[in-house]
C-alpha positions as a Markdown table, in Angstrom:
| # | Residue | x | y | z |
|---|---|---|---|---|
| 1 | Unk | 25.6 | -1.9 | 1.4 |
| 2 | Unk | 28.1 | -5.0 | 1.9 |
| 3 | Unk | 28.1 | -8.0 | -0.3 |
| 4 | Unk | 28.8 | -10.3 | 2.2 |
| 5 | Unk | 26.2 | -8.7 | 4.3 |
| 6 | Unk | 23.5 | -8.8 | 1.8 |
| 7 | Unk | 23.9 | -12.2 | 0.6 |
| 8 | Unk | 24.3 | -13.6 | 4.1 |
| 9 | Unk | 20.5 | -11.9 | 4.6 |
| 10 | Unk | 19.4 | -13.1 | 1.6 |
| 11 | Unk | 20.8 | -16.4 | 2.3 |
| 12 | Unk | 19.5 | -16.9 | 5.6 |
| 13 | Unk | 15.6 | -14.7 | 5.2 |
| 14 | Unk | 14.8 | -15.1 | 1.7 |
| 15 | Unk | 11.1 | -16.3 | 2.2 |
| 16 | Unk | 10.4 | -13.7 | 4.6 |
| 17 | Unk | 10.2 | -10.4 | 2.2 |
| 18 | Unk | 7.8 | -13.4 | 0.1 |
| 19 | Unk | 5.3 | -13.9 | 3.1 |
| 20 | Unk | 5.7 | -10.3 | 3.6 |
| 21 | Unk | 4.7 | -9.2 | 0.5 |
| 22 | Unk | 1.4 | -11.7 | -0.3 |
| 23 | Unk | 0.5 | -10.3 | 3.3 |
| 24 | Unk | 1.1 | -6.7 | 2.1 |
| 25 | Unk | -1.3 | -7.5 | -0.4 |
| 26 | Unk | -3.9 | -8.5 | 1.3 |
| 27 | Unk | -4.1 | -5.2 | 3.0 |
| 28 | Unk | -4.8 | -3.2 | -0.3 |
| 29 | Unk | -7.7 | -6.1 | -1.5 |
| 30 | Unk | -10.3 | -3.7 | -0.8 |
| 31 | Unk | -8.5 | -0.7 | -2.3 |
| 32 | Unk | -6.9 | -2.1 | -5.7 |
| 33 | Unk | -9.8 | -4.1 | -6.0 |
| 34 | Unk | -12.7 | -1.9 | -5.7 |
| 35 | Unk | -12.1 | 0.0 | -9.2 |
| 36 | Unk | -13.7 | -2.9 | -11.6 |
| 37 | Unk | -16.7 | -3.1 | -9.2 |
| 38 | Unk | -17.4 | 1.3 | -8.9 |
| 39 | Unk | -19.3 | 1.2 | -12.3 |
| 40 | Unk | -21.4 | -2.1 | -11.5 |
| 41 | Unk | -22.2 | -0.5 | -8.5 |
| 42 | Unk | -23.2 | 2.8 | -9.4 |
| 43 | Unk | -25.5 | 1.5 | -12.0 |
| 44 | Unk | -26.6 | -1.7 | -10.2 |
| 45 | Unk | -28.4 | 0.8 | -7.2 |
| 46 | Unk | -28.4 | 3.9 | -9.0 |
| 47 | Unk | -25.5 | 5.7 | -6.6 |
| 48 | Unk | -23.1 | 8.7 | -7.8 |
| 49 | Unk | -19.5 | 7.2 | -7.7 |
| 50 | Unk | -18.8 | 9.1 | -4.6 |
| 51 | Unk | -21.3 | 6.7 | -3.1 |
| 52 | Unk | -19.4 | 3.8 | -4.2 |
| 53 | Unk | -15.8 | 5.1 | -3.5 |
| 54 | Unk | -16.6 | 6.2 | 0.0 |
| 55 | Unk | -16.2 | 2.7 | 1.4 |
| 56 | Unk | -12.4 | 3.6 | 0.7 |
| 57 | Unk | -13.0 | 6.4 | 2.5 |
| 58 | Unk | -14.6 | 5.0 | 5.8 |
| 59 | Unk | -12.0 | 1.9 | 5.9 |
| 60 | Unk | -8.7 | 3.9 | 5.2 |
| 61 | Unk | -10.0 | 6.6 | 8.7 |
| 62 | Unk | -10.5 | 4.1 | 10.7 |
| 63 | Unk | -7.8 | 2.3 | 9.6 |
| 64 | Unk | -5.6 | 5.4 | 10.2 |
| 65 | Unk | -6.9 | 6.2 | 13.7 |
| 66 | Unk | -5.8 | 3.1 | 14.9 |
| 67 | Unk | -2.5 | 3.2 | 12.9 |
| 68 | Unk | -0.1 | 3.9 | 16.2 |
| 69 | Unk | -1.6 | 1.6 | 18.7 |
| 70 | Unk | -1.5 | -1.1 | 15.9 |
| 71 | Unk | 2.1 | -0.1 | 15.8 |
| 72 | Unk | 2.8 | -0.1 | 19.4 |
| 73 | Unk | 1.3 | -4.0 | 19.3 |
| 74 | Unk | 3.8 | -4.6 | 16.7 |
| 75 | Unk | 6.3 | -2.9 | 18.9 |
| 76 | Unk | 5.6 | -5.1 | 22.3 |
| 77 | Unk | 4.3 | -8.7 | 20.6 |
| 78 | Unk | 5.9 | -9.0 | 17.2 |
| 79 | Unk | 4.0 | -9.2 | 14.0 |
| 80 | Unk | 3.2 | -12.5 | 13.2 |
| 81 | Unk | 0.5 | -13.4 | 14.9 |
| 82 | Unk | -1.3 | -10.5 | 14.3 |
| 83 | Unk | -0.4 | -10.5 | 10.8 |
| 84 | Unk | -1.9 | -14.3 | 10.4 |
| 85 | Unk | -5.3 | -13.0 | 12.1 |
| 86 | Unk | -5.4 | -10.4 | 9.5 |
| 87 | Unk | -4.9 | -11.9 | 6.3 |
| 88 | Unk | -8.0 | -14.6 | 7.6 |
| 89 | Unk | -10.2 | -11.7 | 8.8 |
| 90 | Unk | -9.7 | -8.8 | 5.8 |
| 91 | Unk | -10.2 | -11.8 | 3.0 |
| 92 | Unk | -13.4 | -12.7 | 4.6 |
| 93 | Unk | -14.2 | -9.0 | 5.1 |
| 94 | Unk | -13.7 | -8.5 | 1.5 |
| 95 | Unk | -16.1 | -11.2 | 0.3 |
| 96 | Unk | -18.7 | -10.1 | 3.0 |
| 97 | Unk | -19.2 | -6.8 | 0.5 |
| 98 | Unk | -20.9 | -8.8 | -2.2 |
| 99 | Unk | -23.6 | -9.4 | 0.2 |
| 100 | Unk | -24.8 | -5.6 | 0.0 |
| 101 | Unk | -27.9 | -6.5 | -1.7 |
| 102 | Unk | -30.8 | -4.3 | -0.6 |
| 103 | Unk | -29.1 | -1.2 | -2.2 |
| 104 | Unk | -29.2 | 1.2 | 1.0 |
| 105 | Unk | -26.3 | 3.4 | 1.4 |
| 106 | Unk | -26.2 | 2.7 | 5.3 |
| 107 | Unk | -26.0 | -1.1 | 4.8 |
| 108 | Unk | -23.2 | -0.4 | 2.2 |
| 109 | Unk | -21.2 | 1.7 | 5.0 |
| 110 | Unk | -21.9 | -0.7 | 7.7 |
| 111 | Unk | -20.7 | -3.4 | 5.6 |
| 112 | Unk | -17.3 | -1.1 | 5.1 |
| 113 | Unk | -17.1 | -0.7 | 9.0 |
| 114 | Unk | -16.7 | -4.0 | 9.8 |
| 115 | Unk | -14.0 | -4.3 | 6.5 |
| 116 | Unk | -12.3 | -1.3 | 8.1 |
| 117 | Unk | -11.9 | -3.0 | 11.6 |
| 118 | Unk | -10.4 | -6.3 | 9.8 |
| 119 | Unk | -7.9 | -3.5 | 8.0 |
| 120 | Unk | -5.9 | -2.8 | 11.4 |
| 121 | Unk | -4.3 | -6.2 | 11.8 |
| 122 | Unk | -2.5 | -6.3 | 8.5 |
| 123 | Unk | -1.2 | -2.4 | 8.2 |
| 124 | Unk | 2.4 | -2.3 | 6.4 |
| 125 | Unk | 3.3 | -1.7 | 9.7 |
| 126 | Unk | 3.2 | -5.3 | 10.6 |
| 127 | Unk | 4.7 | -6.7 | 7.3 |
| 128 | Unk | 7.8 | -4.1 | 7.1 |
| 129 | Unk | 8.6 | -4.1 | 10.9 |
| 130 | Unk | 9.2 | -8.4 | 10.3 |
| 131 | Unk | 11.7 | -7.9 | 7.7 |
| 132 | Unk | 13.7 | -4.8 | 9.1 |
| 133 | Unk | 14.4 | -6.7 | 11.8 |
| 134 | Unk | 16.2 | -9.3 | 9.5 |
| 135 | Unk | 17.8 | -6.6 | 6.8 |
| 136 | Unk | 20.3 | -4.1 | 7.3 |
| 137 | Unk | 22.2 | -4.2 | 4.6 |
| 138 | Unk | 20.1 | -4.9 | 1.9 |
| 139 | Unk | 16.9 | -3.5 | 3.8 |
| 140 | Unk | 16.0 | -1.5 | 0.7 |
| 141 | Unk | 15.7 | -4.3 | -1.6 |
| 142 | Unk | 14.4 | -6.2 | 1.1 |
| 143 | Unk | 11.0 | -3.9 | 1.6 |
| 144 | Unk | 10.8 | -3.4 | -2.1 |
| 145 | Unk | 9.9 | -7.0 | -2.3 |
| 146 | Unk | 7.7 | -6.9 | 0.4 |
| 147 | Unk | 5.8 | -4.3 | -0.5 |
| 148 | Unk | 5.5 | -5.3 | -4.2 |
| 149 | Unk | 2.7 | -7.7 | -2.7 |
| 150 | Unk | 0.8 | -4.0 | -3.5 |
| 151 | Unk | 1.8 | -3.8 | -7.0 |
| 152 | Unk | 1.0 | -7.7 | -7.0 |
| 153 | Unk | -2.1 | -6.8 | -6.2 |
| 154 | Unk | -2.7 | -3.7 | -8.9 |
| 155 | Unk | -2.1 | -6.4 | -11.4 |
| 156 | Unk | -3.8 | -9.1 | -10.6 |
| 157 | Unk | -6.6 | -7.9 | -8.7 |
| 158 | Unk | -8.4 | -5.3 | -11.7 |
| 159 | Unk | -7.9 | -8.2 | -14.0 |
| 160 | Unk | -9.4 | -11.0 | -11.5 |
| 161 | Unk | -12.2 | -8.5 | -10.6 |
| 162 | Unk | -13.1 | -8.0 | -14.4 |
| 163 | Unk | -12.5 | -11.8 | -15.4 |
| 164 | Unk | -15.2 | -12.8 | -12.6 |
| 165 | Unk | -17.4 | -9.7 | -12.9 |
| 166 | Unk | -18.1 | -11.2 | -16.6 |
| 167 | Unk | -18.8 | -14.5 | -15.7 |
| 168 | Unk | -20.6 | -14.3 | -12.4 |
| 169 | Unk | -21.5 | -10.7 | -11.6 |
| 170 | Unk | -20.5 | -8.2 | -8.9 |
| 171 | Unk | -22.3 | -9.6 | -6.0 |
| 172 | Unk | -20.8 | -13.1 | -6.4 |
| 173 | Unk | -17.3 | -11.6 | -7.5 |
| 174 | Unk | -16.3 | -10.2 | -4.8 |
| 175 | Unk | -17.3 | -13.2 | -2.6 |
| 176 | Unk | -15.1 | -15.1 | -5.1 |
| 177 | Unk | -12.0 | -12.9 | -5.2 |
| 178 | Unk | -12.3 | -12.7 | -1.4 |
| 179 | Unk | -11.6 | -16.8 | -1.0 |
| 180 | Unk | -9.5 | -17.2 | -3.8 |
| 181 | Unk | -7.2 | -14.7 | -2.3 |
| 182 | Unk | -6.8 | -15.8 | 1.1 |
| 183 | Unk | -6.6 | -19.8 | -0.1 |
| 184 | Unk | -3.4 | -18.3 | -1.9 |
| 185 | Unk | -1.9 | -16.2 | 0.9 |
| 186 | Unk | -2.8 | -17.6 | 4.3 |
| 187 | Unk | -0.6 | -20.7 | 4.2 |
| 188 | Unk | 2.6 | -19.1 | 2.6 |
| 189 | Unk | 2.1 | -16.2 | 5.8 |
| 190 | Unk | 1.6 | -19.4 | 8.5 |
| 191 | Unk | 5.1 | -21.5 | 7.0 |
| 192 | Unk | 6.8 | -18.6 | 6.4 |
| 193 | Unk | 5.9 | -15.1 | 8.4 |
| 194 | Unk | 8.6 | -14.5 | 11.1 |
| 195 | Unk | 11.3 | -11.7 | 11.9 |
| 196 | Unk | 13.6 | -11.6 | 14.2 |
| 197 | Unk | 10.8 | -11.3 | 17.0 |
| 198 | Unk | 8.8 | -13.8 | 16.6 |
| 199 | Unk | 9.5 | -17.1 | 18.2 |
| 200 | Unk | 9.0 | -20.1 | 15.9 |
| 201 | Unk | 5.8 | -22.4 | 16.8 |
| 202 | Unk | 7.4 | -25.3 | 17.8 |
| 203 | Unk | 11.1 | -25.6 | 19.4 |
| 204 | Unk | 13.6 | -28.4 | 18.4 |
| 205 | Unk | 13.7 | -31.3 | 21.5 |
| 206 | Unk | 16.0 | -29.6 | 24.3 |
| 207 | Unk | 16.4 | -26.0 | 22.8 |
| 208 | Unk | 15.0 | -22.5 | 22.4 |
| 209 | Unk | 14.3 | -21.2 | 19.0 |
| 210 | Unk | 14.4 | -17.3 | 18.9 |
| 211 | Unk | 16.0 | -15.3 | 16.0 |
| 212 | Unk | 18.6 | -13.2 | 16.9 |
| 213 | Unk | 17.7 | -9.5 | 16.7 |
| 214 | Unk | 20.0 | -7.6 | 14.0 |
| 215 | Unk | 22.2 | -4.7 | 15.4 |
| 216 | Unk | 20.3 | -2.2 | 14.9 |
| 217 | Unk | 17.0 | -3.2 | 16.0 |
| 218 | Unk | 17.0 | -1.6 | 19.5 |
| 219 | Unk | 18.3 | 1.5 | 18.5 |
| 220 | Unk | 16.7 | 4.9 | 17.4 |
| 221 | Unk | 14.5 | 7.6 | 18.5 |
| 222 | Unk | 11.9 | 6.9 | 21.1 |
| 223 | Unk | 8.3 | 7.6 | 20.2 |
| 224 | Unk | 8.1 | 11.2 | 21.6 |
| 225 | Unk | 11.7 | 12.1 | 20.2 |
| 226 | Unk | 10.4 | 11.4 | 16.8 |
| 227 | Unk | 7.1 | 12.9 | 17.0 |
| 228 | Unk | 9.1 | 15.9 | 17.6 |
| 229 | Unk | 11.5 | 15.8 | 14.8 |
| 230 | Unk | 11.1 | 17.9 | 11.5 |
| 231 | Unk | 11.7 | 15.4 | 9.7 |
| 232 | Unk | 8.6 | 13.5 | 10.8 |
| 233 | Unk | 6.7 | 16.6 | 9.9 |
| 234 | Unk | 8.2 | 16.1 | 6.2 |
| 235 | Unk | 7.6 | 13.0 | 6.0 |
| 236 | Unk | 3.6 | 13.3 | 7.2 |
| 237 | Unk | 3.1 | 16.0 | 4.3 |
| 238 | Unk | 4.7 | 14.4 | 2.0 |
| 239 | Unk | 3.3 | 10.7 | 2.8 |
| 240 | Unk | -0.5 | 12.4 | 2.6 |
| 241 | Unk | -0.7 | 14.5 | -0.5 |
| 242 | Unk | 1.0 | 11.6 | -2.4 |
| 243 | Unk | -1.6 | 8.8 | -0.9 |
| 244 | Unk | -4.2 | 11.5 | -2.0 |
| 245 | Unk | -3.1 | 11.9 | -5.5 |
| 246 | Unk | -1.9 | 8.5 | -6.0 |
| 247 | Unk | -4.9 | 6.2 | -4.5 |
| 248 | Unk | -7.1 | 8.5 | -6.7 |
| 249 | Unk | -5.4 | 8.0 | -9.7 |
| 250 | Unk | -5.3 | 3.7 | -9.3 |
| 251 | Unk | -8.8 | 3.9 | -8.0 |
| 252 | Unk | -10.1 | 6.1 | -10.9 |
| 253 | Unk | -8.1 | 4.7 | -13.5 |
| 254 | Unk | -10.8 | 1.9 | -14.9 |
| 255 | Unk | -13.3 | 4.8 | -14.6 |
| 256 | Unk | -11.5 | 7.4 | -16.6 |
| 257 | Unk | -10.8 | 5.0 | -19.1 |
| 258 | Unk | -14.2 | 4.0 | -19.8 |
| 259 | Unk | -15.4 | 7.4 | -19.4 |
| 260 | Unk | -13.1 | 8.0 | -22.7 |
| 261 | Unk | -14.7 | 5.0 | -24.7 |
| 262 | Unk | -12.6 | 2.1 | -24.1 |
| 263 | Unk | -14.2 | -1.1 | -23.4 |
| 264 | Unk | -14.3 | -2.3 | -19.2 |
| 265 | Unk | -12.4 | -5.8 | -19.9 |
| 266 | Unk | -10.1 | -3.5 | -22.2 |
| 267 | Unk | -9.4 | -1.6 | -19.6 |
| 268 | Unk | -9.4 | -4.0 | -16.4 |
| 269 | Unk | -6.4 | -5.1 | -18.8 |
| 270 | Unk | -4.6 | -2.2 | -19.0 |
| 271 | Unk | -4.7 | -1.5 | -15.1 |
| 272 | Unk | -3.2 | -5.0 | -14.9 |
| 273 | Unk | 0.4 | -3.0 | -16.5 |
| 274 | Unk | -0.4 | -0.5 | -13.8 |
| 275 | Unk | 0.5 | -3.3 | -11.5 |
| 276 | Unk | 3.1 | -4.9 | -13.5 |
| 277 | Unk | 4.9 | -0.9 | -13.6 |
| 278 | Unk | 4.6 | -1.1 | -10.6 |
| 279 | Unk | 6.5 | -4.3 | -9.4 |
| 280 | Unk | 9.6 | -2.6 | -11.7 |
| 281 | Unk | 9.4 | 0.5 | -9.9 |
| 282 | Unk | 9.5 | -1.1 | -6.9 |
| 283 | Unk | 12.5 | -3.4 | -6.9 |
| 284 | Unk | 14.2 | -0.2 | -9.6 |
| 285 | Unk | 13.5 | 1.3 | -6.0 |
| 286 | Unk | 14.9 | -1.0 | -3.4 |
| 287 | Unk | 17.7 | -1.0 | -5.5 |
| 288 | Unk | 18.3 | 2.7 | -5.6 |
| 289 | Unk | 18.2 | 3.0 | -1.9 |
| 290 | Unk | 20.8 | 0.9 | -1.6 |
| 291 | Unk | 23.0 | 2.9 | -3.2 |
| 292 | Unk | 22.0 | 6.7 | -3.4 |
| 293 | Unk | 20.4 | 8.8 | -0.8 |
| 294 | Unk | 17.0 | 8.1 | -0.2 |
| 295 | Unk | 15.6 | 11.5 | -0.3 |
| 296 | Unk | 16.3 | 12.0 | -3.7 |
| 297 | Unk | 15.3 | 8.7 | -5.5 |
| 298 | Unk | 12.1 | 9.5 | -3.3 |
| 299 | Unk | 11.7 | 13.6 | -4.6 |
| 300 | Unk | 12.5 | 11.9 | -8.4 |
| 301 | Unk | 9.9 | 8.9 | -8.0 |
| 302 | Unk | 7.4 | 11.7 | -6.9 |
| 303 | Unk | 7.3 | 13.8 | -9.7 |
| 304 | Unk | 6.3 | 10.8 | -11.9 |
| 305 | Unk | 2.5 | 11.6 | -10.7 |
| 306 | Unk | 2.8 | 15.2 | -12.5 |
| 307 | Unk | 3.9 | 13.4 | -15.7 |
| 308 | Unk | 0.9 | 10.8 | -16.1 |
| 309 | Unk | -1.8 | 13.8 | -14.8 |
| 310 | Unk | 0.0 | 16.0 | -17.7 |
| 311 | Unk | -0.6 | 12.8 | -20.3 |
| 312 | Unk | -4.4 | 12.2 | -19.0 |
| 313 | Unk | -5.0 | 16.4 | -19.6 |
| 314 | Unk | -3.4 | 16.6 | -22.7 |
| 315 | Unk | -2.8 | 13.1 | -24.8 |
| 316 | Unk | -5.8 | 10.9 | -22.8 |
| 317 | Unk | -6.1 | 7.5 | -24.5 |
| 318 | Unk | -4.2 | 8.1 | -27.0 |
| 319 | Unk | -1.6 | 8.0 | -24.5 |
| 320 | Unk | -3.0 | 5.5 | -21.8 |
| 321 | Unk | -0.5 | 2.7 | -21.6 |
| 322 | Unk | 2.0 | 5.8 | -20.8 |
| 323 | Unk | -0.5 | 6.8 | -18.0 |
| 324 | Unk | -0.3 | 3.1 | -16.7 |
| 325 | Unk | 3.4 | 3.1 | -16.8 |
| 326 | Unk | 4.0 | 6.5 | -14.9 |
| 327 | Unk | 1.2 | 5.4 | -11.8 |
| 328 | Unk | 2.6 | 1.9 | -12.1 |
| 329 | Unk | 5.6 | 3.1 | -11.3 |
| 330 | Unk | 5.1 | 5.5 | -8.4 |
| 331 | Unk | 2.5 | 3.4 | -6.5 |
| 332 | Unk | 5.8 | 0.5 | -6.6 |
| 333 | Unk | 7.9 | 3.2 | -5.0 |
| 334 | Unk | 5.6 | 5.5 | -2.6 |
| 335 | Unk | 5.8 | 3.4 | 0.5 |
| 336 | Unk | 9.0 | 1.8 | 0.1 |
| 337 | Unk | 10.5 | 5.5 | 0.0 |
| 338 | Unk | 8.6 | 6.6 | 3.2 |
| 339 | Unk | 9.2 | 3.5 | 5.1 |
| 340 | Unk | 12.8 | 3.3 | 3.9 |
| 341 | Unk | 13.6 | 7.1 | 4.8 |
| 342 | Unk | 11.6 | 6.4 | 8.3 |
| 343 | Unk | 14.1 | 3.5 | 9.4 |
| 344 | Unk | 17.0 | 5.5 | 8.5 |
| 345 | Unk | 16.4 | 9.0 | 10.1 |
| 346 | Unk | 14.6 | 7.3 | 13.6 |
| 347 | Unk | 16.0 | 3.4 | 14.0 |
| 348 | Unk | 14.6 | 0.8 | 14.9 |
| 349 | Unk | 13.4 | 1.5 | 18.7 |
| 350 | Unk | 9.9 | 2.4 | 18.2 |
| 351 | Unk | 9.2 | 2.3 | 14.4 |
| 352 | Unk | 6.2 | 0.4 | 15.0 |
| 353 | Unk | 4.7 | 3.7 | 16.5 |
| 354 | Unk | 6.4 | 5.7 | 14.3 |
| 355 | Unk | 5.1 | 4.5 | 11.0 |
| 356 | Unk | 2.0 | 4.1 | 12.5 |
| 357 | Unk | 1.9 | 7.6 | 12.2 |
| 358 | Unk | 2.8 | 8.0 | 9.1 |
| 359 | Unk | 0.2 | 5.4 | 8.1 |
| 360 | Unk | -2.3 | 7.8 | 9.5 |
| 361 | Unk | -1.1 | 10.6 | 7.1 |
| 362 | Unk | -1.3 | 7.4 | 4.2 |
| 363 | Unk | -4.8 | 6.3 | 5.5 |
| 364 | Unk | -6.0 | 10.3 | 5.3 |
| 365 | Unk | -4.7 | 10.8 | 1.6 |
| 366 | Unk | -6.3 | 7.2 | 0.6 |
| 367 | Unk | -9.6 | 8.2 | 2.2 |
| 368 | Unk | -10.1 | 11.4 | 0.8 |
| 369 | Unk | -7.9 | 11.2 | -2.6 |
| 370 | Unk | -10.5 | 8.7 | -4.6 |
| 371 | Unk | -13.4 | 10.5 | -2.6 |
| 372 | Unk | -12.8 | 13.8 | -3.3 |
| 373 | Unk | -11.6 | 13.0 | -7.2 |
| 374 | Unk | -15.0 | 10.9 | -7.8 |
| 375 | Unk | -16.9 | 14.1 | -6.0 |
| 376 | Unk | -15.6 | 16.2 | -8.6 |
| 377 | Unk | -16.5 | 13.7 | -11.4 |
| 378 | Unk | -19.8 | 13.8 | -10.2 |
| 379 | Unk | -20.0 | 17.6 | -10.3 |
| 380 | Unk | -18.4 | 18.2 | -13.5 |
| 381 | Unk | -18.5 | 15.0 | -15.4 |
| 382 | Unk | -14.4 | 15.2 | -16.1 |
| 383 | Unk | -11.2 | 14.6 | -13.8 |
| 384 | Unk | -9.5 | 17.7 | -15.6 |
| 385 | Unk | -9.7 | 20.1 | -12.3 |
| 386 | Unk | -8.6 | 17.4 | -9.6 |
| 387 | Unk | -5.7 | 15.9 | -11.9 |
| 388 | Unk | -4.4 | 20.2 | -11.5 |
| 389 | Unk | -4.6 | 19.9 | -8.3 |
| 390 | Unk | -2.9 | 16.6 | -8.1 |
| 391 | Unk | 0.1 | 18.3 | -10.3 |
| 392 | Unk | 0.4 | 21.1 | -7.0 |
| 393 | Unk | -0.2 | 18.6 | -4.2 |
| 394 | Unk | 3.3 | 16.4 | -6.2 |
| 395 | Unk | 5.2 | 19.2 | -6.2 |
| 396 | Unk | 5.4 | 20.1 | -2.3 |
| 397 | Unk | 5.7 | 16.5 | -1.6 |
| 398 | Unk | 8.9 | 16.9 | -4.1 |
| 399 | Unk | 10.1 | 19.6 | -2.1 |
| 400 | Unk | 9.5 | 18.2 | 1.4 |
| 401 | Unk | 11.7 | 14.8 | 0.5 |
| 402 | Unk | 14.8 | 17.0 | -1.6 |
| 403 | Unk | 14.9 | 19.0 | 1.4 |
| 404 | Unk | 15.4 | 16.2 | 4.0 |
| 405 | Unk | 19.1 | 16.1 | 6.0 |
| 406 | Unk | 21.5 | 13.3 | 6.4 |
| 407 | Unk | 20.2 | 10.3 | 8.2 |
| 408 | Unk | 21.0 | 9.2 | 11.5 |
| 409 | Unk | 21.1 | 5.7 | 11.1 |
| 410 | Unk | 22.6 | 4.3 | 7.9 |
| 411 | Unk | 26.0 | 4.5 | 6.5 |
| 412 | Unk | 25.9 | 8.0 | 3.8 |
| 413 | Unk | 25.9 | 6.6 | 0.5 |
């Protein structure tokens, strides 16, 4: 990474990683949000937790089906409008949830249909592809801003679900967090939301605005040339046994706490450091990629998920700030490493497409990780058996990013 060239992008785009990140944000509402609503749930109609958590489930698949033609959108229009539609549509999706009333489990997966559908338009895919268009030499950083609008998230959505759960109630709480959130974010996304593709709204009197594309936005592998590569394959493995350990782990977190004693505000607050861990281990990130090879800050990042399952087996509250800290800290690295290692080893040229792909494998370990942990709760009244099977799934996702080669694109640190 150059100095000059990293202060000249900083200088020029700072507010674009910013727009990036509340938009970023937004896409995870429904995912960081849902933990302080699972127990209110459950009890309020009387559901098993798998019920509750299977909305996750049904958003992330569809989500992740249409993950590559979302990304070939990207690839032909540019992200900004679609990114604007998104933020509007998922926020109101969102609040639409507090309006399952009636207690039947097909309303309650309708109702996460059409939030799944409002998903598509505001996929990573959109808010990363804006700012590698404007970052090459401090693109690491760069995305680890952006995509700590998901560790924003972790930490303030918990604590603003708890906070209005007390005062109002589910139903009207998530109607609530849904406005508040998109009164925040919409307007930053609308001034500031554009990369190098997207043409500014309104053109100064006798010229044409366009950003001028960075030099290495046309180049790379083409869609099929990647698809092919073993490195994709790598990178697919290791992108969904992480999402499946991970996801579960955030979205469980409130529950296993409570499950241990601790009071639900108490422990809406302790999630918030989960967020908070997770901005650090973001930027710590971004940083890192700068400088060292990418594969192995990611293989060191993903063994942090063995450590926090070893503390919730053998040291459980006792040691639950440490839990915090060790998810905090790999949920603010996951994507930044895959997205990070996915410019670098296949350009620019179709990454849209590309990490559309790679958002399916994401969309497959969300979907099932939170699932298939509460469905073990529900069977055994513990986490103990899926937090071994978290410790296995971390290990070859280890393995598959130690084991990647030298990029093609990017300077060898």
């Amino acid at each position: 990474m150059t100095a000059i060239g990293a202060r000249s992008e900083w200088g020029k785009y700072w507010t674009l990683p910013i727009a990036a990140a509340l938009g970023y944000a937004t896409s995870v509402i429904h995912i960081y949000g849902l933990g302080p609503f699972v127990v209110p749930i459950s009890e309020a109609f009387d559901w098993p937790r798998t019920t509750v958590t299977f909305g996750i489930t049904i958003a992330t698949l569809i989500s992740g089906l249409f993950a590559v033609p979302i990304g070939m959108l990207v690839d032909r229009v540019g992200p900004r409008p679609i990114g604007i539609a998104g933020v509007a549509l998922l926020s109101g999706a969102f609040a639409l949830i507090g309006f399952a009333a009636t207690g039947d489990e097909w309303n309650w997966y309708l109702l996460w249909a059409v939030l799944a559908f409002a998903t598509l338009p505001v996929q990573a895919t959109i808010w990363t592809a804006a700012v590698a268009t404007r970052f090459e030499a401090s693109r690491g950083l760069a995305f680890a801003i952006t995509l700590c609008g998901a560790s924003t998230a972790q930490a303030l959505f918990p604590w603003l679900g708890t906070t209005l759960i007390a005062a109002y109630g589910w139903q009207q709480a998530m109607i609530f967090q849904g406005a508040i959130w998109a009164a925040i974010a919409l307007p930053v996304i609308i001034l500031f939301f554009r990369g190098a593709r997207d043409v500014k709204a309104q053109a100064h009197e006798g010229e044409e605005i366009a950003a001028a594309a960075t030099p290495g936005q046309a180049t790379g592998f083409s869609f099929l040339e990647g698809l092919k590569s073993t490195v994709y394959v790598r990178l697919l493995v290791a992108s969904v046994l992480f999402t499946f350990v991970a996801l579960a782990l955030v979205v469980n977190f409130i529950p296993i706490q409570t499950d241990s004693g601790m009071e639900p505000t108490q422990a809406g607050a302790l999630a918030f450091w989960i967020g908070i861990f997770a901005i650090i281990g973001r930027l710590g990130t971004g940083f890192l990629l700068d400088r060292l090879p990418g594969n192995y800050v990611g293989a060191a990042i993903f063994c942090l998920p063995i450590l926090a399952c070893i503390s919730f087996l053998y040291l459980g509250t006792d040691a639950a700030f440490l839990s915090a800290a060790l998810i905090g800290l790999t949920v603010g690295a996951e994507v930044d490493v895959i997205v990070y290692l996915a410019t670098r080893h296949f350009g620019l040229k179709a990454f849209g497409a590309l990490y559309g792909g790679l958002l399916v494998a994401l969309s497959i370990g969300t979907a099932t990780g939170p699932l298939y942990a509460s469905s073990i709760f529900d069977n055994t009244g513990n986490y103990d058996q899926f937090f071994w099977i978290s410790i296995g799934c971390m290990a070859v996702s280890v393995i598959c990013l130690a084991t990647l080669p030298r990029p093609a694109f990017g300077a060898e640190k």
